[in-house]
Backbone as JSON Lines, residues from 0, in Angstrom:
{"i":0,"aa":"X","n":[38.71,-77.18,66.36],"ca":[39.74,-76.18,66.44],"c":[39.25,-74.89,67.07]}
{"i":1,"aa":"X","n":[38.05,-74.68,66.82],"ca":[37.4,-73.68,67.53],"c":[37.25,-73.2,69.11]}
{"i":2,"aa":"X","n":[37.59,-74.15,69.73],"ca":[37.38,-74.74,70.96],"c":[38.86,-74.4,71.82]}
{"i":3,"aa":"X","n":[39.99,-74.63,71.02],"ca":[41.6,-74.58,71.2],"c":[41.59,-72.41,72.25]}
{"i":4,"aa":"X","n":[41.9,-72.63,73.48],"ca":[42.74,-71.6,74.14],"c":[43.62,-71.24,73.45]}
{"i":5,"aa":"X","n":[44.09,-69.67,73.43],"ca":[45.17,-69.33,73.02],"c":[46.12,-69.39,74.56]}
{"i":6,"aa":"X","n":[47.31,-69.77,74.25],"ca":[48.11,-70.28,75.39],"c":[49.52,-69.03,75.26]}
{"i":7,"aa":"X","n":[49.62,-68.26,76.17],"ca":[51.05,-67.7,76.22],"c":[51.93,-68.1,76.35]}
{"i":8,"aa":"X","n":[53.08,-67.59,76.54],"ca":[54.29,-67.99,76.72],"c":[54.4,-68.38,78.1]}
{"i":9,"aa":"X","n":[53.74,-67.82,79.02],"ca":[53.96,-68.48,80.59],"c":[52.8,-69.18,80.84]}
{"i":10,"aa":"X","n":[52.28,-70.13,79.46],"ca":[51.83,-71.26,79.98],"c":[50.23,-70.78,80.43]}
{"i":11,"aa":"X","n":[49.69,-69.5,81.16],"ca":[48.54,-69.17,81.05],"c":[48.0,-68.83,80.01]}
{"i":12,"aa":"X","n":[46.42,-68.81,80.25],"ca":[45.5,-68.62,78.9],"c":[45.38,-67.12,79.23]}
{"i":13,"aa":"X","n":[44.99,-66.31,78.08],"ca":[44.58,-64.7,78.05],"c":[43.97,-64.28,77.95]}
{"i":14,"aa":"X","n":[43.36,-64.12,79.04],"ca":[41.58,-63.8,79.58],"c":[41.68,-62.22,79.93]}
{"i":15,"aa":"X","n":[42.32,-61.55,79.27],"ca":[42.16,-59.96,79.43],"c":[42.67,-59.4,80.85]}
{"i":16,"aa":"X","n":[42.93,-59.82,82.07],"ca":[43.12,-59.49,82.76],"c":[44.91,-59.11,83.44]}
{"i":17,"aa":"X","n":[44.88,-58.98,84.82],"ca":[46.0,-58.32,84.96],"c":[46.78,-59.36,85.77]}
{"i":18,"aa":"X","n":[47.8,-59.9,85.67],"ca":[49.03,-60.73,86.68],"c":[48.93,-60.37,87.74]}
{"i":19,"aa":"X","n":[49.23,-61.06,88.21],"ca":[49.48,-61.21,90.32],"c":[50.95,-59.97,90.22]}
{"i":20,"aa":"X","n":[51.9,-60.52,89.39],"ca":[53.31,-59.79,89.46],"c":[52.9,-58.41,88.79]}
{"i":21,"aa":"X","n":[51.79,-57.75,88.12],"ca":[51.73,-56.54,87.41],"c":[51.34,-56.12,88.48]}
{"i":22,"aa":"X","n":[50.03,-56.78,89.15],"ca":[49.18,-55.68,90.17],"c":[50.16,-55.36,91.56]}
{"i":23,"aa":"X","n":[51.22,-56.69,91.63],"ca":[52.43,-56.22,92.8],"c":[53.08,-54.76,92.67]}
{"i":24,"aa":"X","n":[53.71,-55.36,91.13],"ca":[54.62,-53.72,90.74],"c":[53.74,-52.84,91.02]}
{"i":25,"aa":"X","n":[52.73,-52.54,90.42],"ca":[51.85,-51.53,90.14],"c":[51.26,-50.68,91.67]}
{"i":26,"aa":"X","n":[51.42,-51.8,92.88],"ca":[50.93,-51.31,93.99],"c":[52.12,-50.58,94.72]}
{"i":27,"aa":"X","n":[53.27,-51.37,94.57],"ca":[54.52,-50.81,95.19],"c":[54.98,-49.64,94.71]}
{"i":28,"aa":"X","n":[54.73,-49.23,93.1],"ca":[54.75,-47.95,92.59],"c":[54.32,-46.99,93.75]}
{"i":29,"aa":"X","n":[52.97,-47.35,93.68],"ca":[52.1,-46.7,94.02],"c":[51.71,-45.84,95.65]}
{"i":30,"aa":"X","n":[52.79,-46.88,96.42],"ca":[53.17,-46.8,97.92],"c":[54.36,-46.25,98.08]}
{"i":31,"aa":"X","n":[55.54,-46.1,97.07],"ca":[56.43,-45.49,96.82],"c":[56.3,-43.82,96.74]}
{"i":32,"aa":"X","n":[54.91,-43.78,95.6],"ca":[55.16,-42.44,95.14],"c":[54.22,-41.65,96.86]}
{"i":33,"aa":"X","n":[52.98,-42.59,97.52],"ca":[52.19,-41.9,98.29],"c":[53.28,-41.42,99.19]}
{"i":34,"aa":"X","n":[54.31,-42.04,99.89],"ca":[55.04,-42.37,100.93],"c":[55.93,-41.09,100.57]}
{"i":35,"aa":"X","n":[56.53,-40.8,99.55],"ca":[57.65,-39.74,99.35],"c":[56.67,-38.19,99.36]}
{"i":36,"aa":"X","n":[55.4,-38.15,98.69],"ca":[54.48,-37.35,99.46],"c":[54.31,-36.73,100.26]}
{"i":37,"aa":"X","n":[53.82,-37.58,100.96],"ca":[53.05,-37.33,102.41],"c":[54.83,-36.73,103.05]}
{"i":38,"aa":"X","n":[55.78,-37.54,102.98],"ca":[56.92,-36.75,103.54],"c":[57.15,-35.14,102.78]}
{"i":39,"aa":"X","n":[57.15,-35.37,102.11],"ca":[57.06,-33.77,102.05],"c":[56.1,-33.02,102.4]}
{"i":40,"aa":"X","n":[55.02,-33.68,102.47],"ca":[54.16,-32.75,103.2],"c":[53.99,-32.97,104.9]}
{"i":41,"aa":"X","n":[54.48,-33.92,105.28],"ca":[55.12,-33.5,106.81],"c":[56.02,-32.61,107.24]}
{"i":42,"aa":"X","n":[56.76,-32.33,105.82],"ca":[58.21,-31.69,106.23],"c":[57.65,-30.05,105.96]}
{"i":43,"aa":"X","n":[56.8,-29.8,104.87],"ca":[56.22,-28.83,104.7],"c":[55.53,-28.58,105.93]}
{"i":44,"aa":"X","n":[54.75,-29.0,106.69],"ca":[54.25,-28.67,108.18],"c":[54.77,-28.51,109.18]}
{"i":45,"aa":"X","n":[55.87,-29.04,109.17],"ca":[57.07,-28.76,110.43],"c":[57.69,-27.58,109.99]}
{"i":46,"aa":"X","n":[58.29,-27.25,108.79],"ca":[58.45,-26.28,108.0],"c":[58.15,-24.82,109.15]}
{"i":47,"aa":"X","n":[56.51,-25.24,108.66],"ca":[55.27,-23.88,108.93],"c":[55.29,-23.77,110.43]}
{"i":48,"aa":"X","n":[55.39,-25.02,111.03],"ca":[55.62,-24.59,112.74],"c":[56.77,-24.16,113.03]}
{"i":49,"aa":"X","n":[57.64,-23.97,112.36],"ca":[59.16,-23.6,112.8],"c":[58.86,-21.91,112.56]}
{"i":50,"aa":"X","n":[58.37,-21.64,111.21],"ca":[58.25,-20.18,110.79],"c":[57.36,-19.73,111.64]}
{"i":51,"aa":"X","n":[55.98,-20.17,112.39],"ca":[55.28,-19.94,113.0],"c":[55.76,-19.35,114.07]}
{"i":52,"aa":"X","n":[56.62,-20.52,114.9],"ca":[57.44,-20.38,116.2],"c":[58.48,-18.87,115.97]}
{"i":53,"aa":"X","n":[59.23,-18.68,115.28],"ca":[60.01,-17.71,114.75],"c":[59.15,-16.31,114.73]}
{"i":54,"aa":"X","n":[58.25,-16.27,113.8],"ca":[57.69,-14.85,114.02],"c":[56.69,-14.85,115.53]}
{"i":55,"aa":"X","n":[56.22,-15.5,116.15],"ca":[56.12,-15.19,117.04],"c":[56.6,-14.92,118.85]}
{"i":56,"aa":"X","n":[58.24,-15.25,118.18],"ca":[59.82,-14.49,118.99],"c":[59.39,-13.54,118.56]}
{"i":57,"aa":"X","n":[59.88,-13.42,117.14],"ca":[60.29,-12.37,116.85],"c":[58.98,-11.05,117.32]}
{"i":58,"aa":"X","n":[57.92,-10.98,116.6],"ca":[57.88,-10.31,116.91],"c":[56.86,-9.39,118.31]}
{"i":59,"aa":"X","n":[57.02,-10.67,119.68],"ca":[57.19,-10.73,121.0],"c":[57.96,-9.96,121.74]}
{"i":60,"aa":"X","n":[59.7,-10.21,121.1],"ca":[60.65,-9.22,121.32],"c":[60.47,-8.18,121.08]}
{"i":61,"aa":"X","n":[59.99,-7.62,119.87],"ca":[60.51,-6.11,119.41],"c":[59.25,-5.61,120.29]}
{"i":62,"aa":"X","n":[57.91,-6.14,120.16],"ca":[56.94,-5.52,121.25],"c":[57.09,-5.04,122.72]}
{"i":63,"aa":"X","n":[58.28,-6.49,123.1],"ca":[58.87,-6.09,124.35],"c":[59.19,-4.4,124.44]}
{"i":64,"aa":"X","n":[60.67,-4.65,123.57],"ca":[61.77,-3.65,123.55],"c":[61.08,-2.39,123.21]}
{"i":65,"aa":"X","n":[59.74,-2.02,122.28],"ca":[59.71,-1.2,122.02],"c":[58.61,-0.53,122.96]}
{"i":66,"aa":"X","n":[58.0,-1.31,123.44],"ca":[56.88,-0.35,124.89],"c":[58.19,0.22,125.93]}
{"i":67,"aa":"X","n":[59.2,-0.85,126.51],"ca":[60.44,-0.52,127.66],"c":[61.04,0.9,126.64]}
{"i":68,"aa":"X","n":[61.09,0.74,125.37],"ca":[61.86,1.58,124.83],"c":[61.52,3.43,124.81]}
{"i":69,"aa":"X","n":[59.92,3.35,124.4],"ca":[59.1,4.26,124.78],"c":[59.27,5.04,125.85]}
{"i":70,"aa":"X","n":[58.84,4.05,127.06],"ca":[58.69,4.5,128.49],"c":[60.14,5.05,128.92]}
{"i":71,"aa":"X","n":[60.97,4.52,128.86],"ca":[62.41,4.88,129.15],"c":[62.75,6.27,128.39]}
{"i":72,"aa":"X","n":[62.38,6.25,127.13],"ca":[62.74,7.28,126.83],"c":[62.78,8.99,127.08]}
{"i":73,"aa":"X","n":[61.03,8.69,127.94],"ca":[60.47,9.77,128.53],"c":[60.66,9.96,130.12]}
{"i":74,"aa":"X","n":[61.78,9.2,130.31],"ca":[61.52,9.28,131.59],"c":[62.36,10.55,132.17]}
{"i":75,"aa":"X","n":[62.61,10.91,133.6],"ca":[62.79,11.65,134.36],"c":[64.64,11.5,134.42]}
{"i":76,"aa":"X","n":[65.52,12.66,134.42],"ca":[66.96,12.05,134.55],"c":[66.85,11.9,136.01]}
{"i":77,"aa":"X","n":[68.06,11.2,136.47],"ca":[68.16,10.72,138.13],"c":[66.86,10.11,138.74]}
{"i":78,"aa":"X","n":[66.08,9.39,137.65],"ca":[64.94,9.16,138.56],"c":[65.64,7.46,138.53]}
{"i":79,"aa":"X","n":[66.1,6.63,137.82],"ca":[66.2,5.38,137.91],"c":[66.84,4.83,138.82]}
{"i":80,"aa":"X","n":[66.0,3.47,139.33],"ca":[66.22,2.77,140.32],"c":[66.37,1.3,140.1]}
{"i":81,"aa":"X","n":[67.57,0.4,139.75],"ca":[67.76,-0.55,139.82],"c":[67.16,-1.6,140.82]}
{"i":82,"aa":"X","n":[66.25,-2.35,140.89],"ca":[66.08,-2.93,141.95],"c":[66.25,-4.97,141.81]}
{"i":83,"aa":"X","n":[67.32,-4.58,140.75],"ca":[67.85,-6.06,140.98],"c":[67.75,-5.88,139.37]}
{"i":84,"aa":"X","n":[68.62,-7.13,138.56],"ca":[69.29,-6.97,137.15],"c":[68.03,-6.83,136.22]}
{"i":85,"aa":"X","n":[66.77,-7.68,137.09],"ca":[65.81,-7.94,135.9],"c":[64.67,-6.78,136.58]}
{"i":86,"aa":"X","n":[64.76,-5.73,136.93],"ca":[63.76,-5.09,137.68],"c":[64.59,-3.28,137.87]}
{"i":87,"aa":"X","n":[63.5,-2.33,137.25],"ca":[64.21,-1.15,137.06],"c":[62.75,0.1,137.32]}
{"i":88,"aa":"X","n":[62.79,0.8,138.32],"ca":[61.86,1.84,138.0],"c":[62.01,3.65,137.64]}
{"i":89,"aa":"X","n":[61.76,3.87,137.46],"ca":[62.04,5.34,137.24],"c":[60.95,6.28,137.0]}
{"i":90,"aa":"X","n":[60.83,7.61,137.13],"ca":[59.79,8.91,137.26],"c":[59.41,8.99,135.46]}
{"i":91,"aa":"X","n":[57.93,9.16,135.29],"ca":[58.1,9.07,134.07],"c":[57.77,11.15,133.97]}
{"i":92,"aa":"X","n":[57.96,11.14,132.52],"ca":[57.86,12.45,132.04],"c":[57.26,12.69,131.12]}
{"i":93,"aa":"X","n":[56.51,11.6,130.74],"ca":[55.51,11.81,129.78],"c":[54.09,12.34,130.09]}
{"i":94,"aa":"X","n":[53.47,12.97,128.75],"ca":[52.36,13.88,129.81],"c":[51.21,12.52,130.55]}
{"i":95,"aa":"X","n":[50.88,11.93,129.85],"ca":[50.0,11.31,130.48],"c":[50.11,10.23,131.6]}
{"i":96,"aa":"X","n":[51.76,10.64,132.31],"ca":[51.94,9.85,132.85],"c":[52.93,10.47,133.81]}
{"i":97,"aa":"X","n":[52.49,11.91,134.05],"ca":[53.72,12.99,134.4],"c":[53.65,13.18,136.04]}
{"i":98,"aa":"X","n":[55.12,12.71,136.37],"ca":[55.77,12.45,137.58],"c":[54.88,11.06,138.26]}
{"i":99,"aa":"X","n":[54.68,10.5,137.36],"ca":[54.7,8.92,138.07],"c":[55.71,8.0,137.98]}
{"i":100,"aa":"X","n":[55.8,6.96,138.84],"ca":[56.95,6.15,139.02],"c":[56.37,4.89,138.33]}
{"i":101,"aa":"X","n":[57.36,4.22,137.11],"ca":[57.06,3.24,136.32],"c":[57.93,2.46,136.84]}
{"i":102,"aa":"X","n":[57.27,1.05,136.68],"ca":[58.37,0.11,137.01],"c":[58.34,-1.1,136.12]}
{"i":103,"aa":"X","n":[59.27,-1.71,135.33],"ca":[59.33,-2.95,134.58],"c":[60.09,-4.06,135.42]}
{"i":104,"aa":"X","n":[59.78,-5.34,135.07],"ca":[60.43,-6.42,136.21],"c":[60.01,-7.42,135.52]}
{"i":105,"aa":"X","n":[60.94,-8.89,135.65],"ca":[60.62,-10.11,135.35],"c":[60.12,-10.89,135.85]}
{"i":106,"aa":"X","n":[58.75,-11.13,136.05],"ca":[57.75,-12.06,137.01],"c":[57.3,-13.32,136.13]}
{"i":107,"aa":"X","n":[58.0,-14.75,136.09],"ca":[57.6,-15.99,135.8],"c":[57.2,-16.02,134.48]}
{"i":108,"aa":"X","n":[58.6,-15.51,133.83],"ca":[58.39,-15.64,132.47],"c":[57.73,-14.36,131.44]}
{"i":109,"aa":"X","n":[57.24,-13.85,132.22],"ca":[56.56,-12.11,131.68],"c":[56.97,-11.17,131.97]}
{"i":110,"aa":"X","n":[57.28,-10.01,130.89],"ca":[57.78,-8.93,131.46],"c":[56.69,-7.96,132.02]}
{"i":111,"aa":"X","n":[56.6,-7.44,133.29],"ca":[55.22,-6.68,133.63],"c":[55.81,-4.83,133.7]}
{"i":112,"aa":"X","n":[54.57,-4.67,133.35],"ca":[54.69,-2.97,133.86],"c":[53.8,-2.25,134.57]}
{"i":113,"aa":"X","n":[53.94,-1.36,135.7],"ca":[53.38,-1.15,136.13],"c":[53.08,0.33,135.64]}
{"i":114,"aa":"X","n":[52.73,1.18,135.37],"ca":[52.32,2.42,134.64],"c":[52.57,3.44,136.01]}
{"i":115,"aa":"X","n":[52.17,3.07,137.19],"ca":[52.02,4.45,138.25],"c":[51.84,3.05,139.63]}
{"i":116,"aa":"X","n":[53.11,3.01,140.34],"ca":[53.54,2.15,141.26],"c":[52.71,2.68,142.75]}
{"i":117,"aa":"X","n":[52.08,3.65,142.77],"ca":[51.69,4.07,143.71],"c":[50.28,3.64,143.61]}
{"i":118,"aa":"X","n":[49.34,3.57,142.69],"ca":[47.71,3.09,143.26],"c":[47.88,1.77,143.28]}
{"i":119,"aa":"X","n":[46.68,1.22,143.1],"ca":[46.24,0.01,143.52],"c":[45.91,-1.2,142.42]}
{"i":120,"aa":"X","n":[46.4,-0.65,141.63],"ca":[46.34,-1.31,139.76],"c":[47.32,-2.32,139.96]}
{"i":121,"aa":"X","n":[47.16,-3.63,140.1],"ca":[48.6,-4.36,139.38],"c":[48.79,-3.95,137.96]}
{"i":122,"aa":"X","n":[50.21,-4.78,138.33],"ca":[51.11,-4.66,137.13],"c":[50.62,-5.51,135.92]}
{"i":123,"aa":"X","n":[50.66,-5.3,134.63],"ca":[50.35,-6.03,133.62],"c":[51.46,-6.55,133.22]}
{"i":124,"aa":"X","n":[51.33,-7.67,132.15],"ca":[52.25,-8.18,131.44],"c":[52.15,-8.17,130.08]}
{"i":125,"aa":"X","n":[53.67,-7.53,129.72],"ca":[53.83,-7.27,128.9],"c":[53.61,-8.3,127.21]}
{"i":126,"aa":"X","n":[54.07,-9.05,127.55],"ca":[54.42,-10.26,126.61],"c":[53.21,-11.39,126.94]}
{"i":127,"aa":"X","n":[52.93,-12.22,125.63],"ca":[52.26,-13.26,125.68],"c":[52.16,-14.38,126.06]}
{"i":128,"aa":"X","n":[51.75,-14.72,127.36],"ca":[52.24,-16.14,128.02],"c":[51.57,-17.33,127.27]}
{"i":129,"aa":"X","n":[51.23,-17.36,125.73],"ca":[50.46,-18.23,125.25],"c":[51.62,-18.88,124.16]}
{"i":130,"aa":"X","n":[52.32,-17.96,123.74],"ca":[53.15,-17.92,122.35],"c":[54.92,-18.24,122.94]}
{"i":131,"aa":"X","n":[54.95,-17.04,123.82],"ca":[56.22,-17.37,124.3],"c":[56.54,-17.04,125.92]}
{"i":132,"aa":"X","n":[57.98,-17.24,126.33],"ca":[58.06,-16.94,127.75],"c":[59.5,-16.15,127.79]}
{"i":133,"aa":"X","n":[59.86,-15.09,128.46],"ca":[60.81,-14.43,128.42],"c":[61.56,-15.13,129.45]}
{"i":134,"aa":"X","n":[63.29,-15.54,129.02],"ca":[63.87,-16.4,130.12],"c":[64.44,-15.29,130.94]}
{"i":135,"aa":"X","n":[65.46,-14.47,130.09],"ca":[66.06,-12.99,130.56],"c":[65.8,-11.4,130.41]}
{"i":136,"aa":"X","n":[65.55,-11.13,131.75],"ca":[65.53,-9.56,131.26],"c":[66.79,-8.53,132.08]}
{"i":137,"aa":"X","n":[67.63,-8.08,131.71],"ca":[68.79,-7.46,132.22],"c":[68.68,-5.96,131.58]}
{"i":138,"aa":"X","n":[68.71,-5.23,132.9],"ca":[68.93,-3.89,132.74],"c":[70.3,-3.63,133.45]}
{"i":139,"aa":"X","n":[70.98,-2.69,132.97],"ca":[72.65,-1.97,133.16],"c":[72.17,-0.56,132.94]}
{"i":140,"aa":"X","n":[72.97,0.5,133.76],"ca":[72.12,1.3,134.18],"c":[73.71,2.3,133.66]}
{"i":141,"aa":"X","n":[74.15,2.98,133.13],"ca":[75.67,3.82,132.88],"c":[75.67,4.99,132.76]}
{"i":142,"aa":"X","n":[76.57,5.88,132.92],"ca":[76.56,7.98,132.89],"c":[75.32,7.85,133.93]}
{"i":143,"aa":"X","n":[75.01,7.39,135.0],"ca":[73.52,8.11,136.09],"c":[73.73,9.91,136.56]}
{"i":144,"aa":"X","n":[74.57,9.98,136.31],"ca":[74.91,11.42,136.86],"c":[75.23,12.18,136.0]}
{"i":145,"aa":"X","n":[75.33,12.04,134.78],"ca":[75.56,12.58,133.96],"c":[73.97,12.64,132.94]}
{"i":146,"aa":"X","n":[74.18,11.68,131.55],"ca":[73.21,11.25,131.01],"c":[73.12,10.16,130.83]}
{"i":147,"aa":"X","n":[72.18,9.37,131.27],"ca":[72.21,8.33,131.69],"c":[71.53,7.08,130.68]}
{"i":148,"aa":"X","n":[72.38,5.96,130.49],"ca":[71.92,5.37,129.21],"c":[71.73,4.07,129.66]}
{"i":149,"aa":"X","n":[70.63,3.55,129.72],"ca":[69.59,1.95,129.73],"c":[70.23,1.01,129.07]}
{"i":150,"aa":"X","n":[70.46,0.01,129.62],"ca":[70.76,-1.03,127.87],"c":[69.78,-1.9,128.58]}
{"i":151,"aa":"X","n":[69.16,-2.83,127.48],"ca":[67.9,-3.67,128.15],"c":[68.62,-4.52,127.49]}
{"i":152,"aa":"X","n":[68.48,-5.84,127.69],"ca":[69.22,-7.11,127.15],"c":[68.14,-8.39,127.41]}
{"i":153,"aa":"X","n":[67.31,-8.56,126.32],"ca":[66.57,-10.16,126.99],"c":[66.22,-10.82,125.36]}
{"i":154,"aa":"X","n":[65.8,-12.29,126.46],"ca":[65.86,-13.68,126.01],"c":[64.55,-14.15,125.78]}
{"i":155,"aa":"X","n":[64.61,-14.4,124.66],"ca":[63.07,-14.64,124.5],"c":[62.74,-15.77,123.5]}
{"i":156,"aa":"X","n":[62.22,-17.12,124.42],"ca":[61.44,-18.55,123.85],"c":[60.47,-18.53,123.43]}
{"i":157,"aa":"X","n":[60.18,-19.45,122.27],"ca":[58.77,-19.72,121.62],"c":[58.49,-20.66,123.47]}
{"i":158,"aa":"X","n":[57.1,-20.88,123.04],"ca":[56.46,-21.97,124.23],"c":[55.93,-22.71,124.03]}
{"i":159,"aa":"X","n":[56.1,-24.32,124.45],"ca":[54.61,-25.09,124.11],"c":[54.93,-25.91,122.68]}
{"i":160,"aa":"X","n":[56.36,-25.76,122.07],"ca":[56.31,-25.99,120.77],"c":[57.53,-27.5,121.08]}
{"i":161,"aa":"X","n":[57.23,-28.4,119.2],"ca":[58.27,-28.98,119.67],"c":[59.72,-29.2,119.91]}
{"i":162,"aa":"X","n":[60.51,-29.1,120.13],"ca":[61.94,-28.48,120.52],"c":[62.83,-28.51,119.06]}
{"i":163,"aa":"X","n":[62.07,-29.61,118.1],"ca":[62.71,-29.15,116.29],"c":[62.18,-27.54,116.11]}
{"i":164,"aa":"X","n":[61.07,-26.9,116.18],"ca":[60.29,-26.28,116.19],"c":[60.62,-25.27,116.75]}
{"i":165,"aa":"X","n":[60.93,-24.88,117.91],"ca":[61.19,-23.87,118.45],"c":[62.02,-22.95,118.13]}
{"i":166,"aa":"X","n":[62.39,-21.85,118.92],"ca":[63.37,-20.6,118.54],"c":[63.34,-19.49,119.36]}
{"i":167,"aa":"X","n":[64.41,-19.2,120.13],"ca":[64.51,-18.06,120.5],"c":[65.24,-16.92,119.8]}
{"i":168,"aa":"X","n":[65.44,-15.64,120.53],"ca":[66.28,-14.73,119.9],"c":[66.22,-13.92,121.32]}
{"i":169,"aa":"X","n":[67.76,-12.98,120.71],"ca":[68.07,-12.47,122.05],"c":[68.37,-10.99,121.2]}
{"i":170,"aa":"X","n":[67.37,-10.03,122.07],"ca":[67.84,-8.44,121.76],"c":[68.64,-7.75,122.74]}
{"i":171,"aa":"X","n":[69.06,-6.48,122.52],"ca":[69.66,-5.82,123.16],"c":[69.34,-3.93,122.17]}
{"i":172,"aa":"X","n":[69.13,-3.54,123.4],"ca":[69.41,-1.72,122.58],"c":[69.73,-1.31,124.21]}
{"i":173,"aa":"X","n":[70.14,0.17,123.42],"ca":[70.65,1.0,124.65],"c":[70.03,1.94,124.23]}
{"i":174,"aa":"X","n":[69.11,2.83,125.51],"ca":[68.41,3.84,125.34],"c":[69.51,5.11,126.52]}
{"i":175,"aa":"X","n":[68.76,6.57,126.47],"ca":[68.84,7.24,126.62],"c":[67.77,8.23,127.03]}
{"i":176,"aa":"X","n":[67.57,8.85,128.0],"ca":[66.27,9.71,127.89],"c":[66.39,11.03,127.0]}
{"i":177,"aa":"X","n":[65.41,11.26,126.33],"ca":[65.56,12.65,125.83],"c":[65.4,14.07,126.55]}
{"i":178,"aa":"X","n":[65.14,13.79,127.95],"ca":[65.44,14.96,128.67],"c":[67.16,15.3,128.98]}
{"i":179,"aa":"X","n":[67.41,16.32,128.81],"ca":[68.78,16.49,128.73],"c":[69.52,16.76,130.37]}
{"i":180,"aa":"X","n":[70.83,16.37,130.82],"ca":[71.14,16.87,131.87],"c":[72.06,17.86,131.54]}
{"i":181,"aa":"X","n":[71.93,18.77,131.7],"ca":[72.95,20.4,131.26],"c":[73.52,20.49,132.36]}
């Protein structure tokens, strides 16, 4: 009698170990829970490239707007010169930059400036051709004879990113110079 297997109900003997059908469930658990995971943590990473892409519009643009915003502000009245929608120069009046001719313009995605159009310095660019690319830059030029008020209007893409990912934004302000025309 000593000798006698204990026999289960499904007919196998019970040698401590684990079923073919336990270690199934147990794996499919287990590929279930990795699988719902890892998606969230893909989604969490796309997430971070979207916010990524976003602040670096964002704040691309306001860097834009706020150097054009500067320079414009100091500039010379009757000095501005439209030279096509995305391209504007004018006399500046700031001291360190007093009675030179500035010019901003849209060259292949960058906004450039030139500080003093007369030496031999190219123009720099404004914006980061690594992060993003400016599609539009529109200047409107209104009151010239009077007091004369700027509106800058542009478009501005993340770059390089994937198109879930990406983001533009579009600003607009209207400046004014603070030299007065009386």
């Amino acid at each position: 009698m000593k000798n006698i297997k204990k026999i289960n109900k499904f007919g196998f003997g019970d040698e401590g170990g684990y079923s073919l059908i336990e270690l199934l469930v147990s794996i499919t658990v287990f590929v279930m829970i990795i699988s719902v995971n890892s998606n969230i943590f893909i989604s969490a990473i796309k997430g971070q490239e979207k916010a990524i892409a976003t602040q670096n519009v964002s704040d691309s643009a306001r860097y834009l707007m706020e150097v054009m915003s500067k320079e414009l502000r100091v500039a010379r009245i009757n000095s501005f010169v439209l030279n096509g929608a995305s391209d504007i120069s004018f006399v500046s009046g700031a001291e360190h930059r007093l009675n030179k001719t500035i010019r901003f313009y849209l060259d292949n995605g960058n906004v450039m400036f030139d500080d003093d159009t007369t030496d031999t310095n190219p123009a720099k660019p404004i914006t980061s051709t690594k992060n993003v690319t400016v599609q539009s830059l529109v200047f409107t030029l209104n009151n010239q004879l009077t007091q004369p008020k700027i509106t800058v209007v542009v478009n501005v893409n993340s770059k390089g990113t994937d198109p879930k990912s990406s983001d533009s934004i579009i600003l607009q302000t209207t400046i004014s110079p603070r030299e007065l025309n009386l």
